[in-house]
DSSP file (Angstrom, degrees, kcal/mol; ACC not computed):
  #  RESIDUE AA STRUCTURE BP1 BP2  ACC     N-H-->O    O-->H-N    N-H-->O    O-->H-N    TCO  KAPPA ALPHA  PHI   PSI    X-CA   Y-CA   Z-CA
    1    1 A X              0   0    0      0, 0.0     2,-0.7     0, 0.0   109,-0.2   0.000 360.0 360.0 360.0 134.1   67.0  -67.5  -20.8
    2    2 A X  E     +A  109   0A   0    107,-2.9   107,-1.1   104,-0.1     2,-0.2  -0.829 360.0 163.5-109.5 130.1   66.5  -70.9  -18.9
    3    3 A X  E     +A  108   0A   0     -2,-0.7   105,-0.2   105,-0.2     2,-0.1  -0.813  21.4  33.5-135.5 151.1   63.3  -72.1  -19.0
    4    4 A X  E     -A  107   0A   0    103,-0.6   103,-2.8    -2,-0.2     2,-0.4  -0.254  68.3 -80.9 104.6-170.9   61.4  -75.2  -18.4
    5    5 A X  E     +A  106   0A   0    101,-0.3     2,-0.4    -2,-0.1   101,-0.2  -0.989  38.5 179.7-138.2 132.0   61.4  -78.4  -16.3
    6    6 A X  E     -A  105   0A   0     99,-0.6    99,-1.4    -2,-0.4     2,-0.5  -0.855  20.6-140.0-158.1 117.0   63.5  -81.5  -17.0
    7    7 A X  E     +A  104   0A   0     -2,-0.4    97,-0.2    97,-0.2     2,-0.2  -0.550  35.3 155.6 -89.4 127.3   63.8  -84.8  -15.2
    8    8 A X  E     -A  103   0A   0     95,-2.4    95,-2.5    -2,-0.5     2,-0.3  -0.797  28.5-133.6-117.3 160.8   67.2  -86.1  -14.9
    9    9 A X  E     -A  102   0A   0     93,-0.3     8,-0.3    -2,-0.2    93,-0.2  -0.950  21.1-119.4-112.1 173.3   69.4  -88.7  -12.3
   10   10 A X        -     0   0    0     91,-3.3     2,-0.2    -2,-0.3     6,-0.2  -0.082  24.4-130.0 -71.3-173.7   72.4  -88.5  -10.9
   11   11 A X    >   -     0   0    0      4,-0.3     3,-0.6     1,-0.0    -1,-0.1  -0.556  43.7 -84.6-102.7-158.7   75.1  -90.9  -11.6
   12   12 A X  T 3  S+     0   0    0     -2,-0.2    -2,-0.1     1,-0.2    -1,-0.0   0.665 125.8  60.3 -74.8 -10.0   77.1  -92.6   -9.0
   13   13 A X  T 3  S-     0   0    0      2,-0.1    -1,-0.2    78,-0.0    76,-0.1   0.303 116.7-105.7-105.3  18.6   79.3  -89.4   -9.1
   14   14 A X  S <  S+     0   0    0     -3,-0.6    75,-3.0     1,-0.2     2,-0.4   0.744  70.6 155.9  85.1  45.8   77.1  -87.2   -8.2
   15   15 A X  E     -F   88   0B   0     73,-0.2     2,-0.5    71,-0.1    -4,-0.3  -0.860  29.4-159.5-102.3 159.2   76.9  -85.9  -11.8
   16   16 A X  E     -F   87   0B   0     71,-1.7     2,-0.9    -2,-0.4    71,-0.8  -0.877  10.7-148.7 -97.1 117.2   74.1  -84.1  -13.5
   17   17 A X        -     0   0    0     -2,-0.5     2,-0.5    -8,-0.3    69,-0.2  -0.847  19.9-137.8-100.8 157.0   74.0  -84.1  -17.1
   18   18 A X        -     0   0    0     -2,-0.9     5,-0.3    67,-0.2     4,-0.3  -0.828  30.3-102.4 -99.3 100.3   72.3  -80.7  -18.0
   19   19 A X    >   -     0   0    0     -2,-0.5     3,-1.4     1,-0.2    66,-0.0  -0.132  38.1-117.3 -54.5 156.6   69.6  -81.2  -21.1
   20   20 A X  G >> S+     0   0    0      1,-0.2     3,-1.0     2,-0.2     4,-0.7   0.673 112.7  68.7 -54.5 -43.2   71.6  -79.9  -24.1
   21   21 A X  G 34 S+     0   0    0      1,-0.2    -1,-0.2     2,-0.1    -2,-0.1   0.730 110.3  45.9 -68.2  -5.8   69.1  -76.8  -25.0
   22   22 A X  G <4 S+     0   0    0     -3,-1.4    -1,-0.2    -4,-0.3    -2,-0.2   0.486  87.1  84.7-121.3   7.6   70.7  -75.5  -21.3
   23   23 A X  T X4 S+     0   0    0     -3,-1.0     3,-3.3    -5,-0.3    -2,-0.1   0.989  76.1  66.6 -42.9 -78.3   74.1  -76.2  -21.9
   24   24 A X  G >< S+     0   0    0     -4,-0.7     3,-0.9     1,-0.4    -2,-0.1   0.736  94.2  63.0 -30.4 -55.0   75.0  -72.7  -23.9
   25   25 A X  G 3  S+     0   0    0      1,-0.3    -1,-0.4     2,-0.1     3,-0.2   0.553 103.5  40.7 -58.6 -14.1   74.5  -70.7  -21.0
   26   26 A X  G <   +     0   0    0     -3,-3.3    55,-0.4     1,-0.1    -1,-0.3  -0.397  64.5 123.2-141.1  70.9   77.2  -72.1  -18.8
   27   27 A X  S <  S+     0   0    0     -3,-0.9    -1,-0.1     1,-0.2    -2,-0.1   0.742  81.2  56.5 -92.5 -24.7   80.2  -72.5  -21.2
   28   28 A X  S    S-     0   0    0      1,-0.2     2,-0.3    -3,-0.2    -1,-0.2   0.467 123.8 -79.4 -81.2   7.1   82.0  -70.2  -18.6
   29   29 A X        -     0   0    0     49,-0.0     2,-0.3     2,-0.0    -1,-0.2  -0.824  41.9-113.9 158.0-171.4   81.6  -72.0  -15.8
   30   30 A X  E     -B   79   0A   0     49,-2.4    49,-2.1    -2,-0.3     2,-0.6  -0.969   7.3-144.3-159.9 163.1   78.9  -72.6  -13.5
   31   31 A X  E     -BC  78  43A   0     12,-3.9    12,-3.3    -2,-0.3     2,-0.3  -0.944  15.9-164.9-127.4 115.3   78.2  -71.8   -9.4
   32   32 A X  E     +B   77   0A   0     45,-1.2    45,-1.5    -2,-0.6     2,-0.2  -0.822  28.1 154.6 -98.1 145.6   76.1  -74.8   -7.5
   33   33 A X        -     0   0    0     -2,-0.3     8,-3.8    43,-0.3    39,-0.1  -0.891  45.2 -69.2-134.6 177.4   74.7  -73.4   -4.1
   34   34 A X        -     0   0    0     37,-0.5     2,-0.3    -2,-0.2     6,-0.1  -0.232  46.6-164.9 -48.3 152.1   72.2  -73.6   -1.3
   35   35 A X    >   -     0   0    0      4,-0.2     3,-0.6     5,-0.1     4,-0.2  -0.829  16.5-109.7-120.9 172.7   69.4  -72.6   -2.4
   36   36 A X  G >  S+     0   0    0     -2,-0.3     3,-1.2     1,-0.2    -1,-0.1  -0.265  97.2  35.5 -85.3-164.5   65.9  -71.5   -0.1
   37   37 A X  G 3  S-     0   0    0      1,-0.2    -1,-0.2    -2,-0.1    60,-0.0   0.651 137.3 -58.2   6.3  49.4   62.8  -73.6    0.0
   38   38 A X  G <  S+     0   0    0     -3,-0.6     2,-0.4     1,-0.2    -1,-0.2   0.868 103.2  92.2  92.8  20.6   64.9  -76.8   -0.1
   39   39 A X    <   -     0   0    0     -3,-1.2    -1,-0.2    -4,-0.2     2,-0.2  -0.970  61.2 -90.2-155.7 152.6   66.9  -76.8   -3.1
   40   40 A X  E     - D   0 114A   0     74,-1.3    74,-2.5    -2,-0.4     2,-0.8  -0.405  23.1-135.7 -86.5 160.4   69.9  -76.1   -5.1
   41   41 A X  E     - D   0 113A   0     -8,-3.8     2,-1.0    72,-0.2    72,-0.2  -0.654  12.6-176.4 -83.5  74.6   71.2  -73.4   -7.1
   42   42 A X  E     - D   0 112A   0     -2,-0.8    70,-1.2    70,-0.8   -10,-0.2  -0.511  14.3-178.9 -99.3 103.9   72.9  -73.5  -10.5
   43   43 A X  E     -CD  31 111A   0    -12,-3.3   -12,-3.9    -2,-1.0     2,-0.2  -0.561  31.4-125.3 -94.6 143.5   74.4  -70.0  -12.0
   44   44 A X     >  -     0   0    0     66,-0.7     4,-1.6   -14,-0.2     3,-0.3  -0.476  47.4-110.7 -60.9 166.1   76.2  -69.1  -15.4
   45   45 A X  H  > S+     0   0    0      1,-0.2     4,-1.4     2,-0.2    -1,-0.1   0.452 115.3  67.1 -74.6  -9.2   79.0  -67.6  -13.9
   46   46 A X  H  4 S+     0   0    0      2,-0.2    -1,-0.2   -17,-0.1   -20,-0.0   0.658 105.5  34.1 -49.0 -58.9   77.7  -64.5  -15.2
   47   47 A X  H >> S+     0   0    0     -3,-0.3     4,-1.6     2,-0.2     3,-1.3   0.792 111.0  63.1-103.2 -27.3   74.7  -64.2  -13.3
   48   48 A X  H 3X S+     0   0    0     -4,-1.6     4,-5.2     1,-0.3    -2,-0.2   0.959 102.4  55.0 -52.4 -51.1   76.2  -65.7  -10.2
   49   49 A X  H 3< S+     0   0    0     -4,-1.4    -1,-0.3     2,-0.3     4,-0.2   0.355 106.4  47.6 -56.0  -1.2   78.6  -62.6  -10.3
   50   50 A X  H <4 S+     0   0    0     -3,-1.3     3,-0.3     2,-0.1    -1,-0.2   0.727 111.0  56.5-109.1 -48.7   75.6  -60.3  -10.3
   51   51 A X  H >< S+     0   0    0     -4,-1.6     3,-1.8     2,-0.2    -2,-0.3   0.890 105.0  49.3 -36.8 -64.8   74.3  -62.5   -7.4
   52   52 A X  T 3X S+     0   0    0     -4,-5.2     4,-1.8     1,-0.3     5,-0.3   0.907 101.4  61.4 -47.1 -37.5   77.3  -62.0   -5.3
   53   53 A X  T 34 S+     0   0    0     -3,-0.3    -1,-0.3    -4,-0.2     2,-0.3   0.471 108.4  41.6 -96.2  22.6   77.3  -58.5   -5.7
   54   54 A X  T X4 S+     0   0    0     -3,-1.8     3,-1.3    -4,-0.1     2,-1.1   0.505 115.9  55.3 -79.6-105.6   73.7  -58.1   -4.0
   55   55 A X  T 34 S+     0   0    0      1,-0.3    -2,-0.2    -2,-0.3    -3,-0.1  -0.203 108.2  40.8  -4.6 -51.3   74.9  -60.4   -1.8
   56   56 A X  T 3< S+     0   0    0     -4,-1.8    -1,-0.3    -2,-1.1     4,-0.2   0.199 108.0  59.4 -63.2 -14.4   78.1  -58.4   -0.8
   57   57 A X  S <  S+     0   0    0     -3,-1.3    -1,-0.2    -5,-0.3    -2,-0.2   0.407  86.6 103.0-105.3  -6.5   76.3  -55.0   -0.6
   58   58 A X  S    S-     0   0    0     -4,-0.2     2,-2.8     1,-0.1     4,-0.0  -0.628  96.5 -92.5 -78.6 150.5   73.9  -57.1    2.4
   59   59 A X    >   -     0   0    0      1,-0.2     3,-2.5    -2,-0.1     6,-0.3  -0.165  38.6-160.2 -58.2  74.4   75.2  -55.7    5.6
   60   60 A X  T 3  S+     0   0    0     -2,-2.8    -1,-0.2     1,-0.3     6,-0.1   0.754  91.8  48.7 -19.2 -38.5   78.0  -57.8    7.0
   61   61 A X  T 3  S+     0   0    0      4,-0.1     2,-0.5     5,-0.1    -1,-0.3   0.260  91.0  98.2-100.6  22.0   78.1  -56.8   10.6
   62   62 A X  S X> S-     0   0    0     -3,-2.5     3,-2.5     1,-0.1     4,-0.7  -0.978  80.7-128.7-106.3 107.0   73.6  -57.4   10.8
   63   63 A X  H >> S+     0   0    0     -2,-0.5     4,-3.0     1,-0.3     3,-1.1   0.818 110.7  48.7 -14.4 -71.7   73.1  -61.1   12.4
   64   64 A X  H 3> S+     0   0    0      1,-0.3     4,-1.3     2,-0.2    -1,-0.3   0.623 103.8  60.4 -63.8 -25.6   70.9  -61.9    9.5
   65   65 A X  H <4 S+     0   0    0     -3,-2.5     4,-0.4    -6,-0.3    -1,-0.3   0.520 102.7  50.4 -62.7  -4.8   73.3  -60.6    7.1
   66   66 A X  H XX>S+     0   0    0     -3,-1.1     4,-2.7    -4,-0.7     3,-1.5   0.786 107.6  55.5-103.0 -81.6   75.8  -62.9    8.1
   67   67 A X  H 3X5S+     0   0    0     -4,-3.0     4,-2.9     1,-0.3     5,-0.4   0.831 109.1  48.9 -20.2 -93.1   73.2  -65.6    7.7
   68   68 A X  H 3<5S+     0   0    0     -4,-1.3     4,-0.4     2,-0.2    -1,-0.3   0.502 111.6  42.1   4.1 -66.6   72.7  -64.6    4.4
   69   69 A X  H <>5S+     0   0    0     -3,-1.5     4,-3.9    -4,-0.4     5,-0.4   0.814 115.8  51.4-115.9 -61.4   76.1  -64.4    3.1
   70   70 A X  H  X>S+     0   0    0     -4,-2.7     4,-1.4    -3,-0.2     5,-0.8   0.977 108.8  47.9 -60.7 -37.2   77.2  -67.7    4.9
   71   71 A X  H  <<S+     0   0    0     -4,-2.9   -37,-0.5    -5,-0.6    -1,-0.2   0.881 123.6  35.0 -73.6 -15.2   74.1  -70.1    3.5
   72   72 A X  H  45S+     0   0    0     -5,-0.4     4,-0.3    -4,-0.4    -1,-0.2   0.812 131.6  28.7-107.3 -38.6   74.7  -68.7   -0.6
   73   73 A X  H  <5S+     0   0    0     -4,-3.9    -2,-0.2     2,-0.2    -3,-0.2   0.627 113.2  58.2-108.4  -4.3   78.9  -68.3   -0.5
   74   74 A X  T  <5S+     0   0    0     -4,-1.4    -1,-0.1    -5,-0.4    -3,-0.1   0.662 119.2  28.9-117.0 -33.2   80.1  -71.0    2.2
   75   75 A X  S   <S+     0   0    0     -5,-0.8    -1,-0.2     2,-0.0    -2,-0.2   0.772  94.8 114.4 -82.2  -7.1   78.5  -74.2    0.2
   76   76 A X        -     0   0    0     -4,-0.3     2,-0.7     1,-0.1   -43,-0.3  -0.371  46.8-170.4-114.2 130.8   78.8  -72.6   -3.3
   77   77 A X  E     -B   32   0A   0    -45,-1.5   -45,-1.2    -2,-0.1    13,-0.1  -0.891  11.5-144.4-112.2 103.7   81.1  -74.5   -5.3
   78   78 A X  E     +B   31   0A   0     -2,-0.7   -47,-0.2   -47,-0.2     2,-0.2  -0.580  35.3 130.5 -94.7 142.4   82.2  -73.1   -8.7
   79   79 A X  E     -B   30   0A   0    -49,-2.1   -49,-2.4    -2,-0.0     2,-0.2  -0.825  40.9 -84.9-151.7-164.3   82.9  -75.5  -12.0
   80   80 A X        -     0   0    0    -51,-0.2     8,-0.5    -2,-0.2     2,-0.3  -0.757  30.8-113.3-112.1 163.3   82.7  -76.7  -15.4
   81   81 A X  B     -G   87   0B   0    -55,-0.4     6,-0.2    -2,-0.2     5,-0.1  -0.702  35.3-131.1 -82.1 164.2   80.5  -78.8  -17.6
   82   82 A X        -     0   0    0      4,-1.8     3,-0.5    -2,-0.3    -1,-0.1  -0.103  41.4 -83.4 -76.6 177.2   82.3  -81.9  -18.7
   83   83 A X  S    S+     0   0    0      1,-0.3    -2,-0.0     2,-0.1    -1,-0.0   0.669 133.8  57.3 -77.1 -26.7   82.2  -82.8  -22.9
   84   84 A X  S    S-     0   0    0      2,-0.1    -1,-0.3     1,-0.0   -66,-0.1   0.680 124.5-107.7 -87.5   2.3   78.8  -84.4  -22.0
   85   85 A X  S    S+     0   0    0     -3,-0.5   -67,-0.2     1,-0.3    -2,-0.1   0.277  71.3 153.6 101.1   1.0   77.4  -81.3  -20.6
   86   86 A X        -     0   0    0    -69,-0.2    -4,-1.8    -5,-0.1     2,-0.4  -0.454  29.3-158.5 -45.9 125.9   77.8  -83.2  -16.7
   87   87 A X  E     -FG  16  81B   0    -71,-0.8   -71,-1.7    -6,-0.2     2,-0.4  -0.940  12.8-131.4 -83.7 135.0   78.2  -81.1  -13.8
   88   88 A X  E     -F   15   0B   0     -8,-0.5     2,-0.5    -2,-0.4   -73,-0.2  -0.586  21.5-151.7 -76.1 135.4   79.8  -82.7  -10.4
   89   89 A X        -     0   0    0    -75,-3.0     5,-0.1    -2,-0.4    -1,-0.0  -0.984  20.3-118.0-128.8 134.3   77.7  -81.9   -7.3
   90   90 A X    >>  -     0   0    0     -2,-0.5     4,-0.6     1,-0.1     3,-0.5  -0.322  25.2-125.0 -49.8 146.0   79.4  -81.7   -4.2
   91   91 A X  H 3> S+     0   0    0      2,-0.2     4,-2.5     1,-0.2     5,-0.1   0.756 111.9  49.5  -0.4 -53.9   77.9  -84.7   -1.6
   92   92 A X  H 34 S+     0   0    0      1,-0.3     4,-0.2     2,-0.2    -1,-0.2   0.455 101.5  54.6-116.8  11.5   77.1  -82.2    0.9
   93   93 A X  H <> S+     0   0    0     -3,-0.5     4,-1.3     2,-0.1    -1,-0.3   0.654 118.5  41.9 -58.5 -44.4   75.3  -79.7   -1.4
   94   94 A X  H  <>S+     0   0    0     -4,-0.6     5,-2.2     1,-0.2     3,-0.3   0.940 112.9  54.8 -40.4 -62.1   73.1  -83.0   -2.1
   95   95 A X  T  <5S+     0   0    0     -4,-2.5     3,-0.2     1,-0.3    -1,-0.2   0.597 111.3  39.4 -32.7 -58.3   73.2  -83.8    1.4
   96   96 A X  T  45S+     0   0    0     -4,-0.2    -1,-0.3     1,-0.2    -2,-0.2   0.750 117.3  51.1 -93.1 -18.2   71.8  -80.5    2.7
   97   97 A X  T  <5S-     0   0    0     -4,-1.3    19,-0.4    -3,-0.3    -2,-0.2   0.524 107.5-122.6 -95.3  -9.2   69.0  -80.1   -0.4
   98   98 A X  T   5 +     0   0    0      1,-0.3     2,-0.3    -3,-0.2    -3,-0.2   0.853  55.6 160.0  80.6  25.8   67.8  -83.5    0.3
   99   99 A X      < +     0   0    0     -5,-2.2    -1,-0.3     1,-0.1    -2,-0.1  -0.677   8.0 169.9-103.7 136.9   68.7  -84.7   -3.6
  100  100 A X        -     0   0    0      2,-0.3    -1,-0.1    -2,-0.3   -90,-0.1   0.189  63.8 -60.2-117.8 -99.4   69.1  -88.8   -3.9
  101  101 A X  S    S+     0   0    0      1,-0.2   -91,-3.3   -92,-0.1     2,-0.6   0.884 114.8  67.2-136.4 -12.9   69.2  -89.5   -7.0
  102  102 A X  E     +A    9   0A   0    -93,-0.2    15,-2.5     2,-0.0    -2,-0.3  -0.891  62.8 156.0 -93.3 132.7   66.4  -88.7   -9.1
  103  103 A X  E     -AE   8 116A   0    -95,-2.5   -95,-2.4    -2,-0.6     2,-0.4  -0.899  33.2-123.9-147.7 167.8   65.9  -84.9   -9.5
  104  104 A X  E     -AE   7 115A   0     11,-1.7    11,-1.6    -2,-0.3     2,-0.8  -0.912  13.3-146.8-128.1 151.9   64.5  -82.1  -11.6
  105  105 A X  E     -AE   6 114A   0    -99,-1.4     2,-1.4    -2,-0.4   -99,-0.6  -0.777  15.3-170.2-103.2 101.7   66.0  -79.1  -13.2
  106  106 A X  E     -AE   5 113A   0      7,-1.9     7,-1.0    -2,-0.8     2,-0.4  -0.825  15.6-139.7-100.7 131.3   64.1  -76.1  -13.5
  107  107 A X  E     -AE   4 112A   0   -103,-2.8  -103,-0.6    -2,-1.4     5,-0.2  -0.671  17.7-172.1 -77.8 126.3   65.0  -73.1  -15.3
  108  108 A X  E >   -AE   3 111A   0      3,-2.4     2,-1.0    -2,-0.4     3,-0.7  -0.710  51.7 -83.5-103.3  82.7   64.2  -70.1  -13.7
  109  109 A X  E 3  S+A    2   0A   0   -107,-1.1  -107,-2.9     1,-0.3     3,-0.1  -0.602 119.9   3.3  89.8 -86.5   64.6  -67.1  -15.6
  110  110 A X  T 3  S+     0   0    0     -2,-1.0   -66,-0.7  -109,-0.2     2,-0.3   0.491 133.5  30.3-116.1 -16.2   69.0  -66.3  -15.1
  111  111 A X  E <  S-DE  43 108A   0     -3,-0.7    -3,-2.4  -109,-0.2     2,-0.3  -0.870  74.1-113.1-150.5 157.6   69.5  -69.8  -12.9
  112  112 A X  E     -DE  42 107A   0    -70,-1.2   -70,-0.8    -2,-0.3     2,-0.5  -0.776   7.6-149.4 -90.6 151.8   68.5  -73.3  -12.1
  113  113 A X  E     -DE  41 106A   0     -7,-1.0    -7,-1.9    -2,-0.3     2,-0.4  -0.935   6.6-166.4-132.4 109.8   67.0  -75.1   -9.5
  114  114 A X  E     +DE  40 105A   0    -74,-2.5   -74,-1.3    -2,-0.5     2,-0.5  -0.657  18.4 173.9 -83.0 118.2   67.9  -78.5   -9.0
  115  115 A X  E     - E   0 104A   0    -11,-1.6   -11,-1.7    -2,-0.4     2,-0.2  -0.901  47.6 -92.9-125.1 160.6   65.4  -80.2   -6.6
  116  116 A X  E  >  - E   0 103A   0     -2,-0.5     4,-2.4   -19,-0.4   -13,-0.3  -0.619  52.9-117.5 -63.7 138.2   64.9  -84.3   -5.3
  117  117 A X  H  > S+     0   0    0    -15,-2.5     4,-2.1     1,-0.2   -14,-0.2   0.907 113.8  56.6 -68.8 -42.6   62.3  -84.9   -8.2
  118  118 A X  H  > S+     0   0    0    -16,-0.3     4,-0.9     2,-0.2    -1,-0.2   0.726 104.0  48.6 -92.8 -19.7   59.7  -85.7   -5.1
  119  119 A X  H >> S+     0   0    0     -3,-0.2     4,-2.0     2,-0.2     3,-1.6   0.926 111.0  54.1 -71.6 -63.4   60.1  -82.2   -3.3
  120  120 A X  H >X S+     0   0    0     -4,-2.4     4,-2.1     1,-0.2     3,-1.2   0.916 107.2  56.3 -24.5 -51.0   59.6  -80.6   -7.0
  121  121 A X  H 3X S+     0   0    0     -4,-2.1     4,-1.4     1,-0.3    -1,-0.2   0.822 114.6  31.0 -48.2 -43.8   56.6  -82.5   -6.9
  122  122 A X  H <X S+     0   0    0     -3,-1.6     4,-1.1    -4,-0.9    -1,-0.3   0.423 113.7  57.6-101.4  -4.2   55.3  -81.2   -3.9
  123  123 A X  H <X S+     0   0    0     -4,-2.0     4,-2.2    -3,-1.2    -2,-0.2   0.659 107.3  55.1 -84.1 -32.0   56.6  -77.7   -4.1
  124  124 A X  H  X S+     0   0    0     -4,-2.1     4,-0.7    -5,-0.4    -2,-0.2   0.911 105.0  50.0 -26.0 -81.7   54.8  -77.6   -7.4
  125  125 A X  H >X S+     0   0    0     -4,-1.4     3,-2.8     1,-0.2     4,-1.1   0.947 108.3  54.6 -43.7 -69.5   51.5  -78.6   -5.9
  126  126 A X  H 3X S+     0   0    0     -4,-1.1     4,-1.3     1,-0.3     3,-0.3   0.811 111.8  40.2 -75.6 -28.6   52.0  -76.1   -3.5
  127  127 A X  H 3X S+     0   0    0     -4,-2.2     4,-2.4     1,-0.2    -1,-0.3   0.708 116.1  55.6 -72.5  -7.3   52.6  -73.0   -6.2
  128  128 A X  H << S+     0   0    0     -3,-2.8    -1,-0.2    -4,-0.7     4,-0.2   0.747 105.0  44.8 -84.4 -27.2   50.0  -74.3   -8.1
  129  129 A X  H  < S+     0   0    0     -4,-1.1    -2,-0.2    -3,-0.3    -1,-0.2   0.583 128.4  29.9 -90.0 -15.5   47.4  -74.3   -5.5
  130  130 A X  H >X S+     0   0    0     -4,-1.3     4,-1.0    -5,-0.3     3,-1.0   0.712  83.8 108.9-113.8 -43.8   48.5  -70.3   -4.3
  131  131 A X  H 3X S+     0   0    0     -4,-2.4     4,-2.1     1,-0.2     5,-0.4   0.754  83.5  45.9 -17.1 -60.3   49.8  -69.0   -7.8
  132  132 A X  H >> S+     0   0    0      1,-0.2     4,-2.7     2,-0.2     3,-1.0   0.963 115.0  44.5 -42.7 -74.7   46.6  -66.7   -8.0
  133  133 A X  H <> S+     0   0    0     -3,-1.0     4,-2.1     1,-0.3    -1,-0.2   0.756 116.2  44.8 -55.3 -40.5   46.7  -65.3   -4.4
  134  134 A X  H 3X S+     0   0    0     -4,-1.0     4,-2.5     2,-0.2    -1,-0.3   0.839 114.2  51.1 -89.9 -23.3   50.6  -64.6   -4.4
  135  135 A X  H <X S+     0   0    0     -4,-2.1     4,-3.5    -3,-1.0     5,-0.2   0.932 113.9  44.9 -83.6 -52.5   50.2  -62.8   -8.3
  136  136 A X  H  X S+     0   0    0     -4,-2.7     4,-0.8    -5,-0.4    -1,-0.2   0.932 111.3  57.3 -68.3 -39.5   47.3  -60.6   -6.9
  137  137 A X  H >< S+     0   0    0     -4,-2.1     3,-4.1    -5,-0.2    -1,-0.2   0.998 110.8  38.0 -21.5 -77.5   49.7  -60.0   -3.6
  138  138 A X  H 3< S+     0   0    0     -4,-2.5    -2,-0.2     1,-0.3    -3,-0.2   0.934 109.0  69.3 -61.2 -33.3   52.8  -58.5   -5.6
  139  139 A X  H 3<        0   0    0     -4,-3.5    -1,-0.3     1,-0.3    -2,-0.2   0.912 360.0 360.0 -28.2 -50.5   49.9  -56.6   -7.9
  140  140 A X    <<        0   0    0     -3,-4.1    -1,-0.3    -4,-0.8    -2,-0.2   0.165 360.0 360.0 -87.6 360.0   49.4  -54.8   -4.8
């Protein structure tokens, strides 16, 4: 399971090194994409493939399925870690998530989410300030 929050920067080659306790999980590969609210997306190749196939069951020929389909599979770049545990990220995955160079890695549950460390910040605040109200939603 990947869990936790971990501030990293990039290098000048737009690598990531991945702390070490979240290495094991992507010794097959790994799948960087768009992500929503402003971040990217990093899957074992594992869980990515379980992710495509909701993806692929969303209706192709539905406007918004199309949407869909294009914003997760048309950026998504599949790779490896390097022997330091680095992943390359594409420029224009950065580019569209608004990542410079300092960023943070959270594990959520089957994936990561790589954010510009100062959007975490403030995306944070905002789940921190709502948590209550959205838990008592989905109760319902």
């Amino acid at each position: 399971m990947l869990l936790g929050e971990h501030e990293h920067a990039l290098d000048e080659k737009n690598r990531l090194t991945l702390p070490s306790k979240l290495r094991g999980a992507f010794g097959d590969g790994v799948v960087v994409t768009r992500g929503l609210d402003g971040c990217l997306l990093a899957w074992p190749v594992a869980a990515w493939a379980e992710m495509a196939e909701r993806l692929q069951a969303v209706d192709q020929f539905s406007a918004d399925g199309r949407k869909i389909r294009r914003h997760f599979f048309a950026g998504a770049s599949q790779g490896e870690l390097d022997k330091q545990g680095r992943l390359v990220i594409p420029a224009t995955l950065l580019e569209a998530a608004g990542i410079t160079r300092e960023v943070t890695v959270a594990g959520v549950s089957d994936h990561l989410e790589i954010w510009d460390r100062a959007a975490w910040r403030q995306q944070l605040h905002e789940v921190e300030g709502s948590a209550e109200d959205v838990a008592e939603r989905l109760a319902n």
